[in-house]
PDB file with one MODEL, atoms N, CA, C and O in Angstrom:
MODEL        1
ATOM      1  N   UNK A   1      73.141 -20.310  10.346  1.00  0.00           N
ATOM      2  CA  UNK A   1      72.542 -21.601  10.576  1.00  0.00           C
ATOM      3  C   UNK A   1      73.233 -22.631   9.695  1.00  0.00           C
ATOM      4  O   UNK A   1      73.346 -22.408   8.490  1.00  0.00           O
ATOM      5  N   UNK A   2      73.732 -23.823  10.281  1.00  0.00           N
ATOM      6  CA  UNK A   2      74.163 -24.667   9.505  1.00  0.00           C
ATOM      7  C   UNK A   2      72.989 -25.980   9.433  1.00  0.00           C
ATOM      8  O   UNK A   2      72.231 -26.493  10.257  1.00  0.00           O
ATOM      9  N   UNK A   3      73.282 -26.193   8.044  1.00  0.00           N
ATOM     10  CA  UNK A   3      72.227 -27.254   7.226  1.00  0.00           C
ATOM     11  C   UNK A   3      72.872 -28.805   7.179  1.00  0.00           C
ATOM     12  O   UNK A   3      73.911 -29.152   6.618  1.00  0.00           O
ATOM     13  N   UNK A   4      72.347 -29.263   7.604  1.00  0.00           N
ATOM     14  CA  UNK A   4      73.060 -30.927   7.697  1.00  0.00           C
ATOM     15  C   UNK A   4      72.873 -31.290   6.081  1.00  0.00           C
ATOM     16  O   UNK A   4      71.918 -30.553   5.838  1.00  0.00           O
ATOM     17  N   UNK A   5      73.118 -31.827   5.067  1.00  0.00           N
ATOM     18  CA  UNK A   5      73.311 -32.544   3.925  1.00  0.00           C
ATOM     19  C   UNK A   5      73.778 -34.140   4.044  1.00  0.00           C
ATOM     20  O   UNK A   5      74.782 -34.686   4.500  1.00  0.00           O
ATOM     21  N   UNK A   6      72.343 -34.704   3.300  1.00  0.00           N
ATOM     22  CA  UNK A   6      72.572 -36.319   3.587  1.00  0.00           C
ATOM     23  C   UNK A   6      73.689 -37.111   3.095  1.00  0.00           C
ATOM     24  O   UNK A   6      73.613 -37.224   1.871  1.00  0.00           O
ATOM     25  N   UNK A   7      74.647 -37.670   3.570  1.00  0.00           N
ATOM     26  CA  UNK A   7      75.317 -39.138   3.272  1.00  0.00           C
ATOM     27  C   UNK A   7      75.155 -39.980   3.216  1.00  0.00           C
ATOM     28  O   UNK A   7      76.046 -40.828   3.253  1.00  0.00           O
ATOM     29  N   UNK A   8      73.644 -40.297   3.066  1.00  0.00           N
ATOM     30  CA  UNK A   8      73.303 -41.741   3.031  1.00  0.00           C
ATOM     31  C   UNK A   8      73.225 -42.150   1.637  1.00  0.00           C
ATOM     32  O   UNK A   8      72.439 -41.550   0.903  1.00  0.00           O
ATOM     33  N   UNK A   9      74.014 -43.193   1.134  1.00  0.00           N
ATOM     34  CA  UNK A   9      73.522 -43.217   0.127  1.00  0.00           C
ATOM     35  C   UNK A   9      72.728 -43.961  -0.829  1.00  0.00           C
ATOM     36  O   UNK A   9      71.974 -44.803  -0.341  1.00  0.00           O
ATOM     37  N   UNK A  10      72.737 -43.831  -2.066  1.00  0.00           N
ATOM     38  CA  UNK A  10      71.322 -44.092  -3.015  1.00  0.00           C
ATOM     39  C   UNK A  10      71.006 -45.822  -2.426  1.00  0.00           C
ATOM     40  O   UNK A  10      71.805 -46.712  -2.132  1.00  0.00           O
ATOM     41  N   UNK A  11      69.982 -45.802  -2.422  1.00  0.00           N
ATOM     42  CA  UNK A  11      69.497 -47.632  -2.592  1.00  0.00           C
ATOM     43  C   UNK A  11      69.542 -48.411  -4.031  1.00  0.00           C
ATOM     44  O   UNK A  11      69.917 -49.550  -4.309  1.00  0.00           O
ATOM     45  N   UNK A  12      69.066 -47.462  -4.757  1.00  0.00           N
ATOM     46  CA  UNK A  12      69.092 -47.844  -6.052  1.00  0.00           C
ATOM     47  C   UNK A  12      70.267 -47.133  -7.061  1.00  0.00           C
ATOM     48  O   UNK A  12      71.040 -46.306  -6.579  1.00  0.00           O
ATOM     49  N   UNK A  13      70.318 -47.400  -8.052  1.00  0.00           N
ATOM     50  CA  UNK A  13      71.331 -46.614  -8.909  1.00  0.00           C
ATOM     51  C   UNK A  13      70.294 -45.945 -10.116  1.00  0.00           C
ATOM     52  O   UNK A  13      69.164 -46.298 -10.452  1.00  0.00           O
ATOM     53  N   UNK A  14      71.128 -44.877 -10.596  1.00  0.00           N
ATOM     54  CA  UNK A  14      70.194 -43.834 -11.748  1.00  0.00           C
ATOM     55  C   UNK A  14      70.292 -44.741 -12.783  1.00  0.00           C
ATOM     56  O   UNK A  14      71.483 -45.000 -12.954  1.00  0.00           O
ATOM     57  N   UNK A  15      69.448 -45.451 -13.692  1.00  0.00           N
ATOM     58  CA  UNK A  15      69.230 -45.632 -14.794  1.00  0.00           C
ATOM     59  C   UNK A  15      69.410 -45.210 -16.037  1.00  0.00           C
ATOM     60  O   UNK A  15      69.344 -45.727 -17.152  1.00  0.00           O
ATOM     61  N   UNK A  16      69.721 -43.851 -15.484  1.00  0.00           N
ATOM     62  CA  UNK A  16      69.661 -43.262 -17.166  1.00  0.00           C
ATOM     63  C   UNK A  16      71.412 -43.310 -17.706  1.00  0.00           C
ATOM     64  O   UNK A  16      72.364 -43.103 -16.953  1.00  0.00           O
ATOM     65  N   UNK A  17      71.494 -43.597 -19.014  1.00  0.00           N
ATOM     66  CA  UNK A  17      72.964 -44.418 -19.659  1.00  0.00           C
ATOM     67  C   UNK A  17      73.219 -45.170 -19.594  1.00  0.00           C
ATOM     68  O   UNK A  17      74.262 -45.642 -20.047  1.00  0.00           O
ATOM     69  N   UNK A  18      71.786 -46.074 -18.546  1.00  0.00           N
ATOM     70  CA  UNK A  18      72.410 -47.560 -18.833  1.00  0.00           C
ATOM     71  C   UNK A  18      71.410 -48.569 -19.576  1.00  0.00           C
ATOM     72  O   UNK A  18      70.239 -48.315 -19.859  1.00  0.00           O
ATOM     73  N   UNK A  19      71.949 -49.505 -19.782  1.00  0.00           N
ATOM     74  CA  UNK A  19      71.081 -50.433 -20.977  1.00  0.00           C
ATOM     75  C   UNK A  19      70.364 -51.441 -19.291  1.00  0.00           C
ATOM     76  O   UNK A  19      70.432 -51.014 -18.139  1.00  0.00           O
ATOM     77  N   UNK A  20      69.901 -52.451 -19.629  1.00  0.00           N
ATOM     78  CA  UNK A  20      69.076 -52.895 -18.622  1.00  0.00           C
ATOM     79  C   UNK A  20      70.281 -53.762 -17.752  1.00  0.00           C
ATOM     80  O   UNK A  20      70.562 -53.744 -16.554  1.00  0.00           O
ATOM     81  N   UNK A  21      70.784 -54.427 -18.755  1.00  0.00           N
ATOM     82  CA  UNK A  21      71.921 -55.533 -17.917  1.00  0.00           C
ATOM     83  C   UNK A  21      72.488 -54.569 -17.625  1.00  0.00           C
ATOM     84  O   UNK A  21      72.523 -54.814 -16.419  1.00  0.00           O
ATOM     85  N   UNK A  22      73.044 -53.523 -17.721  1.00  0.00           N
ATOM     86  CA  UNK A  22      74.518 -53.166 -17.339  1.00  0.00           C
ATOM     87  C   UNK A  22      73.467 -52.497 -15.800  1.00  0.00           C
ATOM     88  O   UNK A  22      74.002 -52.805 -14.736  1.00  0.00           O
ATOM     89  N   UNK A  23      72.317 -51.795 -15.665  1.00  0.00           N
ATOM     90  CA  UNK A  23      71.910 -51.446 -14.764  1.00  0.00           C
ATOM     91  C   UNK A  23      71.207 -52.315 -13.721  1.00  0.00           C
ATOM     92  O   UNK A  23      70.612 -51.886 -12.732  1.00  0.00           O
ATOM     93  N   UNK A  24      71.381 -53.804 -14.134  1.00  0.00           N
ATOM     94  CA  UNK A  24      70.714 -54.602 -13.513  1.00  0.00           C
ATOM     95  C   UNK A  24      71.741 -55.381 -12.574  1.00  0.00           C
ATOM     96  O   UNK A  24      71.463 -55.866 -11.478  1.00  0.00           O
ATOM     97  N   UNK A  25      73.204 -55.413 -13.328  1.00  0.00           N
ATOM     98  CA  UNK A  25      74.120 -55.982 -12.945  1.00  0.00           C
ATOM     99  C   UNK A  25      74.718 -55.110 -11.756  1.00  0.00           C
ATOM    100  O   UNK A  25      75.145 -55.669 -10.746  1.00  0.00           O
ATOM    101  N   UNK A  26      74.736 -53.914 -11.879  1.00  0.00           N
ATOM    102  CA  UNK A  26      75.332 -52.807 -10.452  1.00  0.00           C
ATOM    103  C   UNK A  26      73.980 -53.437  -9.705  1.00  0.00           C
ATOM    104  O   UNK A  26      74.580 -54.420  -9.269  1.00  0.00           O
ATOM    105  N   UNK A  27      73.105 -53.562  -9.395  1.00  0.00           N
ATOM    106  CA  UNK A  27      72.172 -53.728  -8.833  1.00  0.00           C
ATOM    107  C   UNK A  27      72.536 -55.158  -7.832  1.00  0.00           C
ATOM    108  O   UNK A  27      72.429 -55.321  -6.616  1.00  0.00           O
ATOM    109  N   UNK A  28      73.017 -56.097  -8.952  1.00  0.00           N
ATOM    110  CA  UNK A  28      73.075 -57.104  -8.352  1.00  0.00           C
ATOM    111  C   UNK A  28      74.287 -57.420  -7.506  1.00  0.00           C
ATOM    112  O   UNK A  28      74.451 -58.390  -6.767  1.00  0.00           O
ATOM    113  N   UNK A  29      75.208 -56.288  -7.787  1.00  0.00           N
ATOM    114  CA  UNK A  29      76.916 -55.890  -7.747  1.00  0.00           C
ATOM    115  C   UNK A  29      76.514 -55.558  -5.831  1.00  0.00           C
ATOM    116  O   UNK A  29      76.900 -56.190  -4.848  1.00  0.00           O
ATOM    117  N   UNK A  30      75.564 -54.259  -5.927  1.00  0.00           N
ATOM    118  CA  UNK A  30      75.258 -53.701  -4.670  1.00  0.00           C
ATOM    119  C   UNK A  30      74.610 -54.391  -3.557  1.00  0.00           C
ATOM    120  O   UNK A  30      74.822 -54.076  -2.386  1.00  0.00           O
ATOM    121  N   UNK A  31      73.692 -55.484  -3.973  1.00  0.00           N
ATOM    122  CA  UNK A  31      73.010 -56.527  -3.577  1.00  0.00           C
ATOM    123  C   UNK A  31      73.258 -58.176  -3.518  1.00  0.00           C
ATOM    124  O   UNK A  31      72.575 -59.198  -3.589  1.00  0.00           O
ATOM    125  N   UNK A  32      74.501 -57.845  -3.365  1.00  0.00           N
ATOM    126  CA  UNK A  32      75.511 -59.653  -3.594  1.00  0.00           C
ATOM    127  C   UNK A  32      75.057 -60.170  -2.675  1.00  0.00           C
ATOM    128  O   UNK A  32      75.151 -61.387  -2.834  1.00  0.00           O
ATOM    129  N   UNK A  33      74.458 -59.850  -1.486  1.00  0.00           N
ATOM    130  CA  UNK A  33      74.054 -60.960  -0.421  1.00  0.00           C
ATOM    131  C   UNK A  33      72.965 -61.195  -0.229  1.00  0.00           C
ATOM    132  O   UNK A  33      72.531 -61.702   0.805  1.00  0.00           O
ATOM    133  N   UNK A  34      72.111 -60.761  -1.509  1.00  0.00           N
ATOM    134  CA  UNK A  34      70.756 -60.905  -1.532  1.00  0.00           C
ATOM    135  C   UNK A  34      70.628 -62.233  -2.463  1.00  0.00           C
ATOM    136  O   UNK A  34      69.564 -62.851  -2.501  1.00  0.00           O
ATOM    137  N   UNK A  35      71.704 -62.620  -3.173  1.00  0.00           N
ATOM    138  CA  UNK A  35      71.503 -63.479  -4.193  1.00  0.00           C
ATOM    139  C   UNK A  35      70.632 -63.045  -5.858  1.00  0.00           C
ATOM    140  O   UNK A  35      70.024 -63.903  -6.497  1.00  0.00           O
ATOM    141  N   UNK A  36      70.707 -62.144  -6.138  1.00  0.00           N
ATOM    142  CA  UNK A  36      69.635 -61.408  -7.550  1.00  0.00           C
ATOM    143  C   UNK A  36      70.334 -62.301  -8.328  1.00  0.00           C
ATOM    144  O   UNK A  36      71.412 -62.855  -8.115  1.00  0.00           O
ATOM    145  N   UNK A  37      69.294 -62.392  -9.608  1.00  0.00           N
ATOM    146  CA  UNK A  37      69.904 -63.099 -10.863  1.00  0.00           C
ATOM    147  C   UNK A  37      70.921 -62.121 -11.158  1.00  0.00           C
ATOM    148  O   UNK A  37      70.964 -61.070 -10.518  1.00  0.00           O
ATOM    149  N   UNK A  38      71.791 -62.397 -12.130  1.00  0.00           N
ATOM    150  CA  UNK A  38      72.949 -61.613 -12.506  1.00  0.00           C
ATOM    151  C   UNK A  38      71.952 -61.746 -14.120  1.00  0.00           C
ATOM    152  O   UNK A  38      71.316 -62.722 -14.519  1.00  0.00           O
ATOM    153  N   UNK A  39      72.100 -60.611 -14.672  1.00  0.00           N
ATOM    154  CA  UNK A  39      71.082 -60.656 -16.245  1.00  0.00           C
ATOM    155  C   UNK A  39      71.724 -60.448 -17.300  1.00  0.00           C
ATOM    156  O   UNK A  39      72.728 -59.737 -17.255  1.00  0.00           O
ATOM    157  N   UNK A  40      71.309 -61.000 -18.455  1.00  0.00           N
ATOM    158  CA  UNK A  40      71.970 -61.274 -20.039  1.00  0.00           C
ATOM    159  C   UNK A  40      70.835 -60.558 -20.527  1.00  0.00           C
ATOM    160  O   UNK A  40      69.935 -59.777 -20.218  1.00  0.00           O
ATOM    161  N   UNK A  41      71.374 -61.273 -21.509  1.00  0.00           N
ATOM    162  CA  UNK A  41      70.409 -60.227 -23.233  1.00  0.00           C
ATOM    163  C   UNK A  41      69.375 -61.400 -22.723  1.00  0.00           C
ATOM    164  O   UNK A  41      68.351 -60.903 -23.191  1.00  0.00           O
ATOM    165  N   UNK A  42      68.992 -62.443 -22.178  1.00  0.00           N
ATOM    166  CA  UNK A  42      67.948 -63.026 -21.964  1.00  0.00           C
ATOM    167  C   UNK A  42      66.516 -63.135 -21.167  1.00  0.00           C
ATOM    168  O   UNK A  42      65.436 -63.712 -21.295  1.00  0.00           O
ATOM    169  N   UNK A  43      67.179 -62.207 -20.249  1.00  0.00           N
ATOM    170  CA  UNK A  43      66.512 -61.669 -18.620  1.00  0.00           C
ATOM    171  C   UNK A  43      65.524 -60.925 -19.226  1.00  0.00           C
ATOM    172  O   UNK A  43      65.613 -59.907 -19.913  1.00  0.00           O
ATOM    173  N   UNK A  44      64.378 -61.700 -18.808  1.00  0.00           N
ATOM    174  CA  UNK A  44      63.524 -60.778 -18.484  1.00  0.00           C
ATOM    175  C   UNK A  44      63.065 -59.832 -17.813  1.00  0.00           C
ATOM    176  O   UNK A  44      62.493 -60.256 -16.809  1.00  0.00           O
ATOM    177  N   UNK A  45      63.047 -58.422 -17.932  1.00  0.00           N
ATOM    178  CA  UNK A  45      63.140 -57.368 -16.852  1.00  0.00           C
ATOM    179  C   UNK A  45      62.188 -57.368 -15.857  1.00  0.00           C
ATOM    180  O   UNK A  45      62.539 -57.064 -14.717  1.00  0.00           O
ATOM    181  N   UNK A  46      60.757 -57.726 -16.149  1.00  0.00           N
ATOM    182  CA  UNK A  46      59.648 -57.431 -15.284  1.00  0.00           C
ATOM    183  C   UNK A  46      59.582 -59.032 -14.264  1.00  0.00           C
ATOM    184  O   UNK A  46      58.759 -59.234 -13.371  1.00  0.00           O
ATOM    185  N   UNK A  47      60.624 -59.965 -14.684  1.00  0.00           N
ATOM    186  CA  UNK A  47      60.542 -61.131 -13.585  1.00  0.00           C
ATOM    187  C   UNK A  47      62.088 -60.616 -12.920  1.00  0.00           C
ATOM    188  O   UNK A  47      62.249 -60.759 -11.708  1.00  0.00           O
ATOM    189  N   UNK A  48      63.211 -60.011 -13.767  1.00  0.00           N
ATOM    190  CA  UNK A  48      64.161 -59.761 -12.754  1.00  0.00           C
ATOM    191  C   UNK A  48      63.518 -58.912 -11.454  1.00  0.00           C
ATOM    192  O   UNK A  48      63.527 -59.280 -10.280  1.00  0.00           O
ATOM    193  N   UNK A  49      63.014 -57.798 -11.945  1.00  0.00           N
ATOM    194  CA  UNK A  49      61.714 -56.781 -10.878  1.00  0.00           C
ATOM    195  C   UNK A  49      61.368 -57.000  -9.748  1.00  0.00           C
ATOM    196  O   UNK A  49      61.448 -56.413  -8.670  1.00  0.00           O
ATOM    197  N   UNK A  50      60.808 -58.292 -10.259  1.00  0.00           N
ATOM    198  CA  UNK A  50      59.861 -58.667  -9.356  1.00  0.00           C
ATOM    199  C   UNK A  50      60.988 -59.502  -8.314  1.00  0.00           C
ATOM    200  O   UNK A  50      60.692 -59.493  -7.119  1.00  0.00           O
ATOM    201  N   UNK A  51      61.824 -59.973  -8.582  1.00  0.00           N
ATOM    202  CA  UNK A  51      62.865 -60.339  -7.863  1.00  0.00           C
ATOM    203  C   UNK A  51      63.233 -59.579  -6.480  1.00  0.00           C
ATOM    204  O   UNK A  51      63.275 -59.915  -5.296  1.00  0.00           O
ATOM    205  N   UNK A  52      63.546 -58.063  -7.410  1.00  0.00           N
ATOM    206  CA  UNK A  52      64.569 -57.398  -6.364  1.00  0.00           C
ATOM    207  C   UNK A  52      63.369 -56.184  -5.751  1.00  0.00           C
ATOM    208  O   UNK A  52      63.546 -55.134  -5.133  1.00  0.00           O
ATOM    209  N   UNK A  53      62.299 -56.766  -6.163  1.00  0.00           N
ATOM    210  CA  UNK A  53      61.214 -56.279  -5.124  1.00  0.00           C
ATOM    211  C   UNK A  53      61.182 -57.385  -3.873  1.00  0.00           C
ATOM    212  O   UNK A  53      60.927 -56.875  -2.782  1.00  0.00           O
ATOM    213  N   UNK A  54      61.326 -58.322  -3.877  1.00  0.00           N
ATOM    214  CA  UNK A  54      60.832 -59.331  -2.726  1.00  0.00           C
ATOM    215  C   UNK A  54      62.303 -59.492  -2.369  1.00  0.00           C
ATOM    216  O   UNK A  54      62.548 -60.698  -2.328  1.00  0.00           O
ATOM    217  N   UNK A  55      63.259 -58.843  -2.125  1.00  0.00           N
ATOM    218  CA  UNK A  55      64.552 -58.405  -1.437  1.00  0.00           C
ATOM    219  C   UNK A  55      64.248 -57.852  -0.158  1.00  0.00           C
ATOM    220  O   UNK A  55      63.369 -56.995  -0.072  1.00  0.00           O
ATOM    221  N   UNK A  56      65.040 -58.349   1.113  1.00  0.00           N
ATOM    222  CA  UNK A  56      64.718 -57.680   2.321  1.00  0.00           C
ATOM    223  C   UNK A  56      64.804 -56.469   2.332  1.00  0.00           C
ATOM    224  O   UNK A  56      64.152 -55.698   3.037  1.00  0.00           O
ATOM    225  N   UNK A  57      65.719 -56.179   1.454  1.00  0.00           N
ATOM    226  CA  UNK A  57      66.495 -54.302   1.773  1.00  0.00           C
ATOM    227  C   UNK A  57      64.838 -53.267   1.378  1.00  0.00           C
ATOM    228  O   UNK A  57      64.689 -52.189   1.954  1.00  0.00           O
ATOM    229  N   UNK A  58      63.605 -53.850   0.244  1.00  0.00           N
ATOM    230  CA  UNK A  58      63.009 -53.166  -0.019  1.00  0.00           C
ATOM    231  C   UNK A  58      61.645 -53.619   0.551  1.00  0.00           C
ATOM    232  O   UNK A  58      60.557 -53.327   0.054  1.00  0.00           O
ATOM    233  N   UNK A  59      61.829 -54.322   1.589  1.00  0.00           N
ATOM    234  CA  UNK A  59      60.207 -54.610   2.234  1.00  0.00           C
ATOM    235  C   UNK A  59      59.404 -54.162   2.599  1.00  0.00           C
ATOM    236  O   UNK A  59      58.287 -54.676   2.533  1.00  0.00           O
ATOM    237  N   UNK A  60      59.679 -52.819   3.229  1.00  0.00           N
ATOM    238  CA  UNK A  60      59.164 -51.987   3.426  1.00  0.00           C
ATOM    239  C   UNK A  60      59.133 -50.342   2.786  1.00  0.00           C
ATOM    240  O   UNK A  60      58.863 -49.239   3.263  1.00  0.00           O
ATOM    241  N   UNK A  61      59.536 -50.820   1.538  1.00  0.00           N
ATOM    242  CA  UNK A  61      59.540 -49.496   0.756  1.00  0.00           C
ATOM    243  C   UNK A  61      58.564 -49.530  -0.070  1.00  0.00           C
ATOM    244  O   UNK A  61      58.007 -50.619  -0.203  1.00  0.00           O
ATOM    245  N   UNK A  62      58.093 -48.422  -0.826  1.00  0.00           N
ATOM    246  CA  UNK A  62      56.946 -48.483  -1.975  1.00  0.00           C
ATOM    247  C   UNK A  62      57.586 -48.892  -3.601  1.00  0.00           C
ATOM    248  O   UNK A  62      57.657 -48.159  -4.588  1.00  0.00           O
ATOM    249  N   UNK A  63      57.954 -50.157  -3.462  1.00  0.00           N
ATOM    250  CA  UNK A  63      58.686 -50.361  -4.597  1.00  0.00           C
ATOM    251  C   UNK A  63      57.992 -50.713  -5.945  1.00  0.00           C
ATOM    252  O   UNK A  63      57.658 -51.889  -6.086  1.00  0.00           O
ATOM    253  N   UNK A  64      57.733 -49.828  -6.963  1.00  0.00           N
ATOM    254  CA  UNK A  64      56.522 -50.090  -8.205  1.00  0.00           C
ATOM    255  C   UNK A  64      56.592 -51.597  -8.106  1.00  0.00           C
ATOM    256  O   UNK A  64      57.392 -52.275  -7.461  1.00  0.00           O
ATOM    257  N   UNK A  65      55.513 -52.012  -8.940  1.00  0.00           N
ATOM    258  CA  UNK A  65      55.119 -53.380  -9.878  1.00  0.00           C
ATOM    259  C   UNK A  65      55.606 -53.280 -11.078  1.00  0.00           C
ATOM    260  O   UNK A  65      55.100 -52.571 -11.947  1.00  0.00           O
ATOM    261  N   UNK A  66      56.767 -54.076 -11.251  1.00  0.00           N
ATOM    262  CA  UNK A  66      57.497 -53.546 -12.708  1.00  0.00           C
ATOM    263  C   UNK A  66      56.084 -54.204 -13.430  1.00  0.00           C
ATOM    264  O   UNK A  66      55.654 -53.256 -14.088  1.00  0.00           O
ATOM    265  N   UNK A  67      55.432 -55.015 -13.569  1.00  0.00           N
ATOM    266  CA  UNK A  67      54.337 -55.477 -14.198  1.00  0.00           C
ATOM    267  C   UNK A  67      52.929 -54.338 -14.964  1.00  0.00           C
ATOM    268  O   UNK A  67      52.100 -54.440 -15.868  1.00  0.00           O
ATOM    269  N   UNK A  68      53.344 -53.297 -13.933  1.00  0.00           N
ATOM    270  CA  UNK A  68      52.916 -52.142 -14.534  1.00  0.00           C
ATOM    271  C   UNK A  68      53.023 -51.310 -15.608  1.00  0.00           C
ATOM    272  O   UNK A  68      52.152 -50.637 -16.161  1.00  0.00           O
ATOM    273  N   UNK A  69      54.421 -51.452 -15.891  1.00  0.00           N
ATOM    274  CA  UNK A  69      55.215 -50.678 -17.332  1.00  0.00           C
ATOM    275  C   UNK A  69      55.976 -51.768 -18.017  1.00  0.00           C
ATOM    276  O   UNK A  69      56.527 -52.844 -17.784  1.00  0.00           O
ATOM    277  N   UNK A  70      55.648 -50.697 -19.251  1.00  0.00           N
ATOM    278  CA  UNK A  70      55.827 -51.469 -20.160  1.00  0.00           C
ATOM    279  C   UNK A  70      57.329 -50.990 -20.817  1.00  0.00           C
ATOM    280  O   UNK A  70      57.674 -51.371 -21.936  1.00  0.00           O
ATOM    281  N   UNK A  71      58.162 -50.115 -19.978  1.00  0.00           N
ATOM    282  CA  UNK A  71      59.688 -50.199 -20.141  1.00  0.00           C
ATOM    283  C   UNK A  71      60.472 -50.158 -18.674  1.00  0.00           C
ATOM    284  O   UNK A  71      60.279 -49.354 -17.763  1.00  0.00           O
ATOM    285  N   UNK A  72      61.447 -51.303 -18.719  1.00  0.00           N
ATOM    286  CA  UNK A  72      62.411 -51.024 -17.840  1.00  0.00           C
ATOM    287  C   UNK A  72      62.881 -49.585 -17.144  1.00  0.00           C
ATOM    288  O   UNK A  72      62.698 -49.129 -16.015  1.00  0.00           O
ATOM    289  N   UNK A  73      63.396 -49.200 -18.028  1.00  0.00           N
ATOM    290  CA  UNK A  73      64.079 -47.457 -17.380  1.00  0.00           C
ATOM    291  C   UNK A  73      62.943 -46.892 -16.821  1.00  0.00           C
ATOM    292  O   UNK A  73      63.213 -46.321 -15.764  1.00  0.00           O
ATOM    293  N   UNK A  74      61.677 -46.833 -17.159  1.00  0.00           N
ATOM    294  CA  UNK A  74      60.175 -45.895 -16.904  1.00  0.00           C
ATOM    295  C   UNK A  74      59.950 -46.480 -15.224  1.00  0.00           C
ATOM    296  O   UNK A  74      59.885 -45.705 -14.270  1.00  0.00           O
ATOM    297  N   UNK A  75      59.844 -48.077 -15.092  1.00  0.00           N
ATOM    298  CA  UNK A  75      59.798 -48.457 -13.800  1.00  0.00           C
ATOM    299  C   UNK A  75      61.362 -47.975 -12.976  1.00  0.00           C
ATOM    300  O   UNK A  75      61.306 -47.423 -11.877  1.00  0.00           O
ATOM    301  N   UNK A  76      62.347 -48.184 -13.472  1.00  0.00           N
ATOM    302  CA  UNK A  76      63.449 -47.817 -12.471  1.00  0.00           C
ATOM    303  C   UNK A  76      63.613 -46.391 -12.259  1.00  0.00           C
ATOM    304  O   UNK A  76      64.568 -45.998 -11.588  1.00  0.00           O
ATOM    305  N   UNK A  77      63.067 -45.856 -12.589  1.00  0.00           N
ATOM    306  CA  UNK A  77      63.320 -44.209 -12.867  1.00  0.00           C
ATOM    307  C   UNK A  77      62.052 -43.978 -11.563  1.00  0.00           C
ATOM    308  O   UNK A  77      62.157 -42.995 -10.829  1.00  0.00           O
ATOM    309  N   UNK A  78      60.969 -44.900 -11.388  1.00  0.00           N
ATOM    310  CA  UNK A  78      59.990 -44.388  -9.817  1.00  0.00           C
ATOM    311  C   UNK A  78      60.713 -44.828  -9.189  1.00  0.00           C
ATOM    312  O   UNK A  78      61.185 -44.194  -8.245  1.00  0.00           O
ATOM    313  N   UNK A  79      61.127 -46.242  -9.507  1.00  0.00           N
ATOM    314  CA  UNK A  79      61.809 -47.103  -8.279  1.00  0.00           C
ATOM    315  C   UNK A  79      62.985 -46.267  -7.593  1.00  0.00           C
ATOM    316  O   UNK A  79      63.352 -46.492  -6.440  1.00  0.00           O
ATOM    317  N   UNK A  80      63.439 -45.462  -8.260  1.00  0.00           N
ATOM    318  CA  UNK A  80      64.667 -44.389  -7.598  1.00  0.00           C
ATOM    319  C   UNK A  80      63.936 -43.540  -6.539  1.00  0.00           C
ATOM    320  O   UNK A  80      64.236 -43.322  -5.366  1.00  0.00           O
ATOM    321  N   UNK A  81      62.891 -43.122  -7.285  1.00  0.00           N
ATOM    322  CA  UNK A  81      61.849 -41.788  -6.469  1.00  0.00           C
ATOM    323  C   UNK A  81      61.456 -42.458  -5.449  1.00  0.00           C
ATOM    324  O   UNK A  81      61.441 -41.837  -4.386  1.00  0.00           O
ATOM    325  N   UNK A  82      61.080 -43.712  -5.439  1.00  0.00           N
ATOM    326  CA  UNK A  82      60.490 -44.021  -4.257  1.00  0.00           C
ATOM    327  C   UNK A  82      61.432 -44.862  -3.101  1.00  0.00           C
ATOM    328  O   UNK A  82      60.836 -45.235  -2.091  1.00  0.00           O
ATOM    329  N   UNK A  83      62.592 -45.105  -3.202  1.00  0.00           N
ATOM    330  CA  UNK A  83      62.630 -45.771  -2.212  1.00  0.00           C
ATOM    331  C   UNK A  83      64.943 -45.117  -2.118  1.00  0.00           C
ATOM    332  O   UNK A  83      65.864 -45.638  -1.489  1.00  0.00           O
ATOM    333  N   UNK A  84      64.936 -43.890  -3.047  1.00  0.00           N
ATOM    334  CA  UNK A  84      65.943 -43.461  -2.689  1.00  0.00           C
ATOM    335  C   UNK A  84      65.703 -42.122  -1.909  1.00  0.00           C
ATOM    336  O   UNK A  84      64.747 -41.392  -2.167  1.00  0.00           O
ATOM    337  N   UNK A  85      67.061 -41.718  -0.494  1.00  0.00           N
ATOM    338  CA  UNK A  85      66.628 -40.498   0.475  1.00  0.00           C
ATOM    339  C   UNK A  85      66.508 -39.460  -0.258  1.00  0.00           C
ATOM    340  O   UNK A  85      67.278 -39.507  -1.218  1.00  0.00           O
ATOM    341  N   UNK A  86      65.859 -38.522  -0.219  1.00  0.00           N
ATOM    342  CA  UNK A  86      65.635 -37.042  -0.971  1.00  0.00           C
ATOM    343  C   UNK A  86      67.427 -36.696  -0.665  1.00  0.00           C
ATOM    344  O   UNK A  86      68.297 -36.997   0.152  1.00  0.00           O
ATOM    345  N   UNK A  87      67.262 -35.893  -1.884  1.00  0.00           N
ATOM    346  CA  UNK A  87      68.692 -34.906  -2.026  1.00  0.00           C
ATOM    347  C   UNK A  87      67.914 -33.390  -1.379  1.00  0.00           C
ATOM    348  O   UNK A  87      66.759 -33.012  -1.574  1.00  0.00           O
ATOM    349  N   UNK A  88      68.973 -32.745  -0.589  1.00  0.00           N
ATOM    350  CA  UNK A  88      68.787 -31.283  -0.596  1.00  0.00           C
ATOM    351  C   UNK A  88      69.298 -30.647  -1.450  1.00  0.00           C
ATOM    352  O   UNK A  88      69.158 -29.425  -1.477  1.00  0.00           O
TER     353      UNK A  88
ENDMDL
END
């Protein structure tokens, strides 16, 4: 029996090794025609969030309330679970 294995790939990017800008900036890298803030040491994470929650690409996904946590990586780390395809 052969097993199909997905190519679709991630929506979001893994968080972990990255500091917030550098993971906020691939974000915004992947999402250039969405217009996202591009983020500094100034950005606030839970209003960048809330940003690239009200993005078409995630309208219909279960994308947390970064307003919920109280660290960046902790919200991007569901935000992966929830709205990237399962791996086999």
């Amino acid at each position: 029996m052969y097993v199909a294995t997905s190519n679709i790939p991630p929506l979001v990017y893994d968080p972990r090794y990255h500091t917030f800008t550098s993971w906020a900036s691939l974000m915004c890298e992947l999402y250039a025609d969405q217009q996202l803030t591009i983020p500094n040491e100034f950005t606030d994470w839970k209003s960048w969030g809330n940003g690239l929650k009200g993005i078409d690409s995630f309208a219909r996904e279960a994308v947390p309330d970064p307003n919920l946590f109280d660290d960046w990586s902790d919200w991007a780390t569901v935000l992966v679970g929830a709205v990237n395809p399962a791996r086999s």
